[in-house]
GUPA-362107 format. One line per field, with one value per residue (C-alpha): residue in three letters; x, y, z. Coordinates in nm, 2 decimals, always signed. Example, Ala and Ser with C-alpha at 12.3 -4.5 7.8 and 13.67 -1.06 7.14 Angstrom:
2
code (ala, ser)
xx (+1.23, +1.37)
yy (-0.45, -0.11)
zz (+0.78, +0.71)
***
This chain:
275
code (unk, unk, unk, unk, unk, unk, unk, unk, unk, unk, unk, unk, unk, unk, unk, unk, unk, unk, unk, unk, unk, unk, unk, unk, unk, unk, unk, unk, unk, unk, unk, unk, unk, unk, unk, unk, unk, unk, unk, unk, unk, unk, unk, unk, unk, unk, unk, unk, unk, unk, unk, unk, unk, unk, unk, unk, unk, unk, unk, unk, unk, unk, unk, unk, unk, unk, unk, unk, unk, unk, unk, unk, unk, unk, unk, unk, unk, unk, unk, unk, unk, unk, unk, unk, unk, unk, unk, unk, unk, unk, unk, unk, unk, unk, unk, unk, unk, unk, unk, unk, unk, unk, unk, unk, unk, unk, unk, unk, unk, unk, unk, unk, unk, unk, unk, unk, unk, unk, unk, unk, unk, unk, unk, unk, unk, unk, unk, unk, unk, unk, unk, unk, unk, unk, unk, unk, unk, unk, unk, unk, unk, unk, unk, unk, unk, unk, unk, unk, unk, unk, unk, unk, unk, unk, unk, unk, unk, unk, unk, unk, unk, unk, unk, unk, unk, unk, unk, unk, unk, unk, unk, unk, unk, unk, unk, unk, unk, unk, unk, unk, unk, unk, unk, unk, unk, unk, unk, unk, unk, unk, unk, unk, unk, unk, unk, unk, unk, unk, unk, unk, unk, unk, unk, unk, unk, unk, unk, unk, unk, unk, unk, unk, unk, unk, unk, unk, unk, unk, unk, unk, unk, unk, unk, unk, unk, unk, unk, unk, unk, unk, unk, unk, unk, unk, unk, unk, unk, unk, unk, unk, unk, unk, unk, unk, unk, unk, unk, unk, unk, unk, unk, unk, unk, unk, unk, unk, unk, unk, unk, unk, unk, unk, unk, unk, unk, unk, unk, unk, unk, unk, unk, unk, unk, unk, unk)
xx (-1.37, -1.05, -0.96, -0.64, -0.54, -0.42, -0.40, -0.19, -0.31, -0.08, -0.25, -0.10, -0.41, -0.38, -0.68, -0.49, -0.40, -0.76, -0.90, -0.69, -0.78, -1.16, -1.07, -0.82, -1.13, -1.41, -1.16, -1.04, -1.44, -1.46, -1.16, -1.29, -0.91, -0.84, -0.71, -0.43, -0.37, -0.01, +0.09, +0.48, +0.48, +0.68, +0.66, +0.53, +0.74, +0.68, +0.77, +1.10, +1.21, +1.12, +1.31, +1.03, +1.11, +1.10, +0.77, +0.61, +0.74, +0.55, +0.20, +0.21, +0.28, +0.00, -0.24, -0.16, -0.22, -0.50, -0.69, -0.54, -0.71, -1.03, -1.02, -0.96, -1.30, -1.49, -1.37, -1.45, -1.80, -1.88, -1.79, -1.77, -1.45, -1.20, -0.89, -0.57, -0.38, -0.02, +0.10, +0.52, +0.82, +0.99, +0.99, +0.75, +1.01, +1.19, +0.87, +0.69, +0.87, +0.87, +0.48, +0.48, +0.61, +0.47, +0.11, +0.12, +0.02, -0.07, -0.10, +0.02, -0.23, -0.11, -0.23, -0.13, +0.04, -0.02, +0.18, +0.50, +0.79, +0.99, +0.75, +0.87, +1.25, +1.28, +1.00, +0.80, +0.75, +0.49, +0.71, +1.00, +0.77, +0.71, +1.09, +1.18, +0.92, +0.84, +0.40, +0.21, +0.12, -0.15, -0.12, -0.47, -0.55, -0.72, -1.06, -1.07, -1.36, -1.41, -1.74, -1.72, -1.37, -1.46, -1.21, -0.85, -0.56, -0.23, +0.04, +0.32, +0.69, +0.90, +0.98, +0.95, +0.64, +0.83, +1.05, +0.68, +0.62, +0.23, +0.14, -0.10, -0.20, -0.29, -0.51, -0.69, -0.79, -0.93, -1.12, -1.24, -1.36, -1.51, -1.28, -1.23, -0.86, -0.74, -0.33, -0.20, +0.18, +0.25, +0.62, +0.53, +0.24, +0.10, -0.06, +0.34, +0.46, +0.15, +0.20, +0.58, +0.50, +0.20, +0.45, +0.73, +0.66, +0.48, +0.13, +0.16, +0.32, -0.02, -0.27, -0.51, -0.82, -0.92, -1.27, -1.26, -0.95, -0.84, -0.53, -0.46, -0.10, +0.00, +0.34, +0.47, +0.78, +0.53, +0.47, +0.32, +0.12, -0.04, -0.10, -0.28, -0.51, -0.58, -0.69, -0.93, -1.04, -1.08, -1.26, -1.01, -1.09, -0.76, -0.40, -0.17, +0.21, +0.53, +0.84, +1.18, +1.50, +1.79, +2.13, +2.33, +2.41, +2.09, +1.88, +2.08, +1.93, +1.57, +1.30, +1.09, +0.75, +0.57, +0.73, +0.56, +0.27, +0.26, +0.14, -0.15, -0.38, -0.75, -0.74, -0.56, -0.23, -0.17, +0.27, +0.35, +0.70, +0.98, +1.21)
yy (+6.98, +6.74, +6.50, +6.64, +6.30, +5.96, +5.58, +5.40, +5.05, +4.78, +4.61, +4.31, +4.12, +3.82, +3.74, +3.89, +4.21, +4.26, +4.23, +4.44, +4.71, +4.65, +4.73, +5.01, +5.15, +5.16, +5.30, +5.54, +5.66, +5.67, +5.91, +6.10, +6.03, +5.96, +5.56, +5.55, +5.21, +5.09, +4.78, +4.71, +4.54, +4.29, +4.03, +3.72, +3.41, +3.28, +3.61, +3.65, +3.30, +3.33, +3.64, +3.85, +4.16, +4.55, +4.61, +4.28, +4.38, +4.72, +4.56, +4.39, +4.66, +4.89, +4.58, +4.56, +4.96, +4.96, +4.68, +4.90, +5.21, +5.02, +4.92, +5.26, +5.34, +5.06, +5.13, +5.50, +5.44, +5.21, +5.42, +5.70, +5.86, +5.99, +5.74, +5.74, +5.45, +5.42, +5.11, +5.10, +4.88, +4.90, +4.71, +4.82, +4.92, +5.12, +5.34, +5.39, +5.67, +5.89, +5.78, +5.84, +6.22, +6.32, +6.27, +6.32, +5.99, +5.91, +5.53, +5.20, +4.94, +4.58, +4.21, +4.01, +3.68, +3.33, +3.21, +3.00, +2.95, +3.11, +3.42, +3.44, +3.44, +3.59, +3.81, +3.92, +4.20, +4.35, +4.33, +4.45, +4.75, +4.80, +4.81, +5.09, +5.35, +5.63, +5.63, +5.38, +5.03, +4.83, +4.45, +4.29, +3.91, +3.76, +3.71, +4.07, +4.28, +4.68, +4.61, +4.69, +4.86, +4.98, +4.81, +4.86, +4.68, +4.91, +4.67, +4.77, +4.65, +4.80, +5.11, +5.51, +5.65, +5.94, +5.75, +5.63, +5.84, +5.90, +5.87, +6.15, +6.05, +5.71, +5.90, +6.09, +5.77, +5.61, +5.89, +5.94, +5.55, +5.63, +5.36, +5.24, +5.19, +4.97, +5.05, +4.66, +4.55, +4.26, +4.36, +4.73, +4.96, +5.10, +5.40, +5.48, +5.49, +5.77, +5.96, +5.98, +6.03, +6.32, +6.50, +6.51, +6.49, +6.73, +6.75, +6.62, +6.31, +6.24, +6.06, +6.32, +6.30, +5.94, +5.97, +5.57, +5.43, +5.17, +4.99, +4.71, +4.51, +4.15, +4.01, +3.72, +3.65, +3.52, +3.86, +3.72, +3.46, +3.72, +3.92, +3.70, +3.57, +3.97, +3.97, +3.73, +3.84, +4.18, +4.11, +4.33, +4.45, +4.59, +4.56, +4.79, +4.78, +4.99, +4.73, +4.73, +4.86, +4.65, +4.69, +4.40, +4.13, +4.21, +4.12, +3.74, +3.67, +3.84, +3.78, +4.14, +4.02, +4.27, +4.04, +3.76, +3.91, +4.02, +3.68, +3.46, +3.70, +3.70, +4.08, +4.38, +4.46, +4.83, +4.95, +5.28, +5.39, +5.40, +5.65)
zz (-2.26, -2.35, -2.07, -1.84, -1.78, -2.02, -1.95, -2.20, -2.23, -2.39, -2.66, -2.83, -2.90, -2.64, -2.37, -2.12, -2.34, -2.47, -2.10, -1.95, -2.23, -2.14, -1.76, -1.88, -2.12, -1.82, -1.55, -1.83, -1.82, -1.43, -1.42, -1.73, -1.87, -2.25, -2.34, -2.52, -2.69, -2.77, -2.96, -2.93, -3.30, -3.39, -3.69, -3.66, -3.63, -3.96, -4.10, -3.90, -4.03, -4.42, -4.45, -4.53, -4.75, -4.65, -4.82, -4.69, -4.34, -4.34, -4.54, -4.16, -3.95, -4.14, -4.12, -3.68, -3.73, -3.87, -3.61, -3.36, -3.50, -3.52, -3.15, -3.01, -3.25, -3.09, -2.73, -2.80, -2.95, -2.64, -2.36, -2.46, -2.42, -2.62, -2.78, -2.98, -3.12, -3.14, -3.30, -3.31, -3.41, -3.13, -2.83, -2.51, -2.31, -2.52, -2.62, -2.35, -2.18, -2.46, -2.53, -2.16, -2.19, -2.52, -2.34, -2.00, -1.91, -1.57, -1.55, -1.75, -1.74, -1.92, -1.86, -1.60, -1.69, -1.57, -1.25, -1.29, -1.09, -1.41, -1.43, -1.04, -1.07, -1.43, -1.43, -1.75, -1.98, -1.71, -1.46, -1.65, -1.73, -1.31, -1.27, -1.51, -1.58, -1.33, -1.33, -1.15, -1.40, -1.29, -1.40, -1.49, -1.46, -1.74, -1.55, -1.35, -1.41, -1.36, -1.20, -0.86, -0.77, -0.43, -0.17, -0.23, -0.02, +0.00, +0.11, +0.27, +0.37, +0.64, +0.48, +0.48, +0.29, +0.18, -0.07, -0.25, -0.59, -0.71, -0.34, -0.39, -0.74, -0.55, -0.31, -0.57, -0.79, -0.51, -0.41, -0.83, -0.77, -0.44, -0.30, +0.07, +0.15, +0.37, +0.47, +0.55, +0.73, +0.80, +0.99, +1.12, +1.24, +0.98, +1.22, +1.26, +0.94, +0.81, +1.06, +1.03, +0.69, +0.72, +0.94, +0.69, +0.33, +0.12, +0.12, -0.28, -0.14, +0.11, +0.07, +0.20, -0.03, +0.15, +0.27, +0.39, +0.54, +0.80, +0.92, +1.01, +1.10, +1.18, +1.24, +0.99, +0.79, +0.54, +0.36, +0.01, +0.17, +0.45, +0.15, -0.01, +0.27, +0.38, -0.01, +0.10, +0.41, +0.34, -0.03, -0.18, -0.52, -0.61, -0.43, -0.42, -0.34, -0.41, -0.59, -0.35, -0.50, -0.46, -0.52, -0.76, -0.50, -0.24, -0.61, -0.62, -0.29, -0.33, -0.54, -0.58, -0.37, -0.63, -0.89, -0.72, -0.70, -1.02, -1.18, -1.09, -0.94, -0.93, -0.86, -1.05, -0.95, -0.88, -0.87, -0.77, -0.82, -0.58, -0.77)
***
């Protein structure tokens, strides 16, 4: 029987791509989903500046096609589960939501870059990704390993559950990895905000297939750095948190803690949607 579900793992051939396609391949086979692999082609530098020709152009794009192909085989062969391959001209953000649609994919997984205080304020191609497409994306550090995914940390900020997409797709995925949850605040109870939110929203919105779950809340103005020490304490194996929307002058004075986040972890980074 076909897989029902599809992970589309970014591929463009870095150490932080290719492990974040191992992690994508071996929760791909916990799930039981199909791995789809995309590389966003473009030419290489030396190409762009020589003025290569037409022909030339599309010799390179068959060659990045055909490694792709060969990957999804390998990946396929090792863990046995079924792959596709999808190698584009076209930048990432522009084709993912149609690769997206045309195979009803449930999660974008892509590498997580190095921290910088540029990565922070400018973001990156992963975090750009985060901000516009409507399924969950979990970033991947260069050194994380699929081994033992059992504890995940779901961060929140002061805000309503209800407004979270995938919330039940969140709570099914832990429950496939036989995950315990732990539901973290660091500026409300977080006891308040599920129940408010198990009274109200509909029951594809909740959580509700947690076996293992616990709360805990502590009062800071120091969200990231709270964050990361409850990543510490608690031996998290994932985190999870849910991007803030602001509007054009609120974003001069903010800086997305998800975007933070998003670079220089030692653990995946799992977004759901707020939209």
């Amino acid at each position: 029987m076909p897989p029902s579900t599809s992970i589309i793992a970014a591929v463009n051939f870095t150490p932080a791509a290719s492990n974040a396609v191992t992690y994508a391949a071996a929760l791909a086979k916990a799930k039981g989903s199909r791995l789809i692999l995309f590389n966003s082609f473009t030419l290489s530098i030396h190409s762009s500046n020589s003025g290569i020709s037409g022909d030339n152009a599309q010799l390179e794009l068959d060659k990045a096609a055909e490694r792709l192909m060969h990957l999804a085989d390998d990946i396929a062969l090792l863990y046995k589960i079924e792959t596709q391959s999808f190698c584009l001209c076209s930048s990432l953000e522009d084709a993912l939501p149609s690769l997206i649609e045309k195979n009803q994919a449930e999660l974008v997984v892509m590498g997580m870059a190095d921290r910088s205080a540029g990565q922070d304020l400018l973001g990156n191609p992963t975090t750009s990704v985060i901000k516009n497409i409507s399924i969950p994306v979990l970033a991947v550090p260069r050194n994380a390993r699929f081994i033992n995914a059992k504890k995940i940390l779901f961060a929140f900020e002061n805000r309503s559950l209800s407004s979270i997409q995938k919330l039940g797709w969140f709570g099914q995925t832990a429950a496939a990895l036989k995950a315990e949850v732990e539901f973290f605040s660091v500026d409300q109870r977080v006891e308040q905000m599920m129940e408010q939110h198990d009274e109200s929203a509909p029951k594809n919105q909740q959580p509700a297939q947690l076996a293992r779950y616990s709360y805990k809340t502590i009062r800071s103005n120091a969200v990231v750095s709270e964050i990361k020490k409850e990543i510490e304490n608690y031996n998290a194996d994932i985190l999870v948190m849910v991007p803030q929307k602001y509007g054009f002058w609120d974003s001069l004075v903010h800086i997305s803690k998800t975007r933070i986040m998003a670079s220089g972890l030692s653990i995946p980074l799992l977004s759901l949607p707020n939209f």
